[in-house]
N, C-alpha and C positions, 0 to 999 in steps of 0.2 A: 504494500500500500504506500502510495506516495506520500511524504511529510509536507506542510504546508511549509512556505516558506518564513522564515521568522517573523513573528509579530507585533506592532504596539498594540498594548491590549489597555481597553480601560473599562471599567467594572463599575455596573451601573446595578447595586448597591452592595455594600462589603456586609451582608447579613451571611448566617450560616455558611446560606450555600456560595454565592460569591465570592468572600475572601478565601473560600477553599478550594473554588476551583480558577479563581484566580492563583494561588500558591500554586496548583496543580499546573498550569498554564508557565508559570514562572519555570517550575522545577523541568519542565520540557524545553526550556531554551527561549522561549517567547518573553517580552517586556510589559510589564503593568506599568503604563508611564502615568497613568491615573486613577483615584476612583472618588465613590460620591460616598458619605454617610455621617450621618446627621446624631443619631444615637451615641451614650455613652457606650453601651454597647459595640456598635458597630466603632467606632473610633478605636477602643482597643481591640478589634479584632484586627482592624486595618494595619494597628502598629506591631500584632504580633504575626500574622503571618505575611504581612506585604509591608516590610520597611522598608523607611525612605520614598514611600510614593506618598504623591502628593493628593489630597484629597479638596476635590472640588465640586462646583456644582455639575448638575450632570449633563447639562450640553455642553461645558466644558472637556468634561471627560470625554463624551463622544468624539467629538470633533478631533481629540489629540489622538485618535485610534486609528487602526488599519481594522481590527475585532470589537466590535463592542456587542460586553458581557452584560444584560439585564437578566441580571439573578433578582426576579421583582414578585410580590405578591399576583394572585391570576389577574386580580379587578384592577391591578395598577398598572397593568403589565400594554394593555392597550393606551388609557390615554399617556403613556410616556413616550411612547413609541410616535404616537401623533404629534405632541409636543416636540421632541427632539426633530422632526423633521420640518414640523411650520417653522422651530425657530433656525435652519438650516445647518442643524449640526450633524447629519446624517448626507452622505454624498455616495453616488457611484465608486464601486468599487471596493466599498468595505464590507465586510462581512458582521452580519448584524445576527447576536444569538441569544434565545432566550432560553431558561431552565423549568418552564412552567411545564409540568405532566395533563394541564389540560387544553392549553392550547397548543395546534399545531401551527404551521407561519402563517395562514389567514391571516393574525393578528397583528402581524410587520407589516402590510401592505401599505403603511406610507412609508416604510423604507425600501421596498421591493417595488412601489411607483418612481422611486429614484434613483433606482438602478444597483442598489448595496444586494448582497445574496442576503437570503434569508434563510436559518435554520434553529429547530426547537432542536435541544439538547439536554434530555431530561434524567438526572441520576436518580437512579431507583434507590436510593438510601435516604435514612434517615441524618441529619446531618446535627453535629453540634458545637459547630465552627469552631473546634479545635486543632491543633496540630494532630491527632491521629484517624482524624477523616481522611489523610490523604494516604495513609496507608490502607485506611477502611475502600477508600474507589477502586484498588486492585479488586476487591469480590464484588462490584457492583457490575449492572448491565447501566446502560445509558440508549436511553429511546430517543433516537434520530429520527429528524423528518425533515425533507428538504421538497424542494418542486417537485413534482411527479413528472417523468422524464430525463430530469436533469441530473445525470449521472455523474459530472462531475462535481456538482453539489451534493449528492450522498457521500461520494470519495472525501471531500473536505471535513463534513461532519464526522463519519467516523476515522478521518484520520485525528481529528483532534481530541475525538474520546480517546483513542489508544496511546495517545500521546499524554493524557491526563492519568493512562493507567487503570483505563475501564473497559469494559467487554462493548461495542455499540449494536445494538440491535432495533432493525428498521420498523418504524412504524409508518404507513402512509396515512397522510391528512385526514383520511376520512373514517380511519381507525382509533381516533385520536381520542375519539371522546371514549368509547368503549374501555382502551386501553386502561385510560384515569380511572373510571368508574371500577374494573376491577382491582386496581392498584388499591384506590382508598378501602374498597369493601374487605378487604384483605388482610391490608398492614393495618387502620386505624377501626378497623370494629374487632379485630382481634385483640388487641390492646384494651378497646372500650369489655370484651369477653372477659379477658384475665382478669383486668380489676376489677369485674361484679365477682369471680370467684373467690377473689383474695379475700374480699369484701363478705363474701358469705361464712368463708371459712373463720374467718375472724371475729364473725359473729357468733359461730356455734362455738366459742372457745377455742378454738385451734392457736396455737401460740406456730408462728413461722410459718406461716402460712405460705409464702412466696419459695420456702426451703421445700415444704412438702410440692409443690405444683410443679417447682422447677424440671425434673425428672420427668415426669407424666407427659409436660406438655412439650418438651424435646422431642422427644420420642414420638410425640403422637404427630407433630409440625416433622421429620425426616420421616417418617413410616408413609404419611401422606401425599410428601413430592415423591418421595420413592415409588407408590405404588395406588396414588388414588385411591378410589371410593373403595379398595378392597382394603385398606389398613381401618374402615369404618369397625368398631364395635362401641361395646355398653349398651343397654336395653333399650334402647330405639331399634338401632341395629340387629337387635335379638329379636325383638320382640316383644317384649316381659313389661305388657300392658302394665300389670300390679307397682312396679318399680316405678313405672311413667308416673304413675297416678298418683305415689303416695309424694314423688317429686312435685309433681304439681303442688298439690296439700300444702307440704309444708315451706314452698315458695308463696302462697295465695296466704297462708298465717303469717310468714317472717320478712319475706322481700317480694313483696305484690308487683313492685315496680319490676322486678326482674323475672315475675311469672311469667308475663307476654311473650320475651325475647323467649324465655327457655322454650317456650311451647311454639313460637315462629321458629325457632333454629329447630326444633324436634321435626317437626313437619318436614321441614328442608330434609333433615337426615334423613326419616321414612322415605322422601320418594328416592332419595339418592342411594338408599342403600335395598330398594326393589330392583329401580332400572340396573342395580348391577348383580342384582339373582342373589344378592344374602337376605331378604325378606322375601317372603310370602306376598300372596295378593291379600287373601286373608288377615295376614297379624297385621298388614300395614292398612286396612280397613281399619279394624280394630283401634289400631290406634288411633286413626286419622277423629276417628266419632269421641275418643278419649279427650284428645287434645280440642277437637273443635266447640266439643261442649260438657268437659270437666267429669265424664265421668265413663265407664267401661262397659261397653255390652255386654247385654245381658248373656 
């Protein structure tokens, strides 16, 4: 894969992900000659993983760039874009990238009406804009998306993920939104999952709660990429209406608010654990009348 030619890079904002994949951009030979950021936060991330660069406003920084990095919130991420090019600090020829996983370059098109490439460049990690994120981008994928057709605009995009030290894998524009929607459903409801567990165990007395789950749910998150809906057990999976039920129970006495999800995420598991031939049409009846109105056929 061909390497882009050296960069001035400037980094439109040093949050998380920015000043880290601006260090990432740095550590690959390319130049940070600018960035923008306003927070005490962002200020000291700026001095500790991009010193010496000078931080400015951010059609400043555009302008001083051959790359400009908008590592920006989703909702910010358009009118900045718009901004930067009515006040004309975006020109032909520069390559313009942003890091949002929900938008694809649709949302550069006042810098793609001005001749700059445009491409989304999205790390699939969780970021906590410190210096061992840039060792954490080795195990990440990064979702690229450039013109459709435009091949040597994918070549750039994922030459510059591999150069940051990430795996780049293609999503096209109109994949874009799907992609996100599974991303968030994924990483931030299974987080929203473990902490109602933690949350429950700790109310039935459990002391360590996060000690006891940690094990479990290793295991059950590798058993699952490894093997899909067949690493599915526990009494949905079975079966074992009686278990479901008294689940229920005593989620609808102790954490009412967490009864729904259990009984929405059951359901989920029942059809997914027929379509792959470990349930019955029968026990997943059964359940389905359990879960939809509280209690077990007769």
């Amino acid at each position: 894969m061909a390497r882009p030619a050296r960069l001035s890079v400037g980094v439109v904002s040093t949050g998380r992900v920015g000043s880290v994949l601006g260090a990432a951009l740095t550590r690959a030979g390319h130049t940070v000659v600018a960035a923008s950021g306003v927070s005490d936060a962002s200020v000291r991330r700026a001095e500790k993983l991009l010193p010496g660069v000078p931080l400015l406003p951010p059609d400043e920084v555009a302008r001083r760039a051959d790359l400009v990095l908008l590592a920006l919130p989703d909702d910010a991420l358009g009118p900045m874009t718009a901004g930067l090019a009515k006040t004309g600090a975006l020109r032909a020829g520069q390559i313009v990238v942003h890091t949002s996983g929900a938008h694809g370059i649709g949302i550069l098109s006042p810098a793609t009406e001005l001749g700059a490439l445009p491409l989304a460049l999205h790390p699939v990690l969780t970021f906590t804009g410190r210096e061992e994120d840039l060792e954490r981008l080795a195990t990440c994928g990064v979702g690229v998306t450039a013109a459709e057709g435009d091949e040597a605009a994918w070549n750039v995009g994922e030459a510059l993920t591999v150069e940051m030290g990430a795996e780049p894998v293609r999503i096209p524009e109109a994949s874009r939104p799907l992609y996100h929607a599974a991303l968030a459903h994924g990483a931030n409801h299974l987080i929203t999952l473990v902490a109602d567990s933690v949350e429950l165990l700790r109310a039935g007395g459990v002391r360590h709660a996060e000690r006891l789950l940690a094990p479990l749910l290793s295991a059950a998150l590798d058993n699952v990429l490894r093997h899909g809906d067949r690493a599915l057990t526990g009494p949905v999976a079975r079966g074992d209406a009686g278990t479901v039920a008294k689940h229920l129970a005593v989620l609808a006495d102790e954490a009412p608010d967490v009864a729904a999800t259990y009984a929405t995420l059951a359901r989920r598991t029942a059809d997914r654990a027929t379509a792959a031939g470990l349930l019955g049409a029968d026990a997943a009846a059964e359940l389905h009348e359990l879960l939809d109105n509280g209690r077990e056929t007769p």
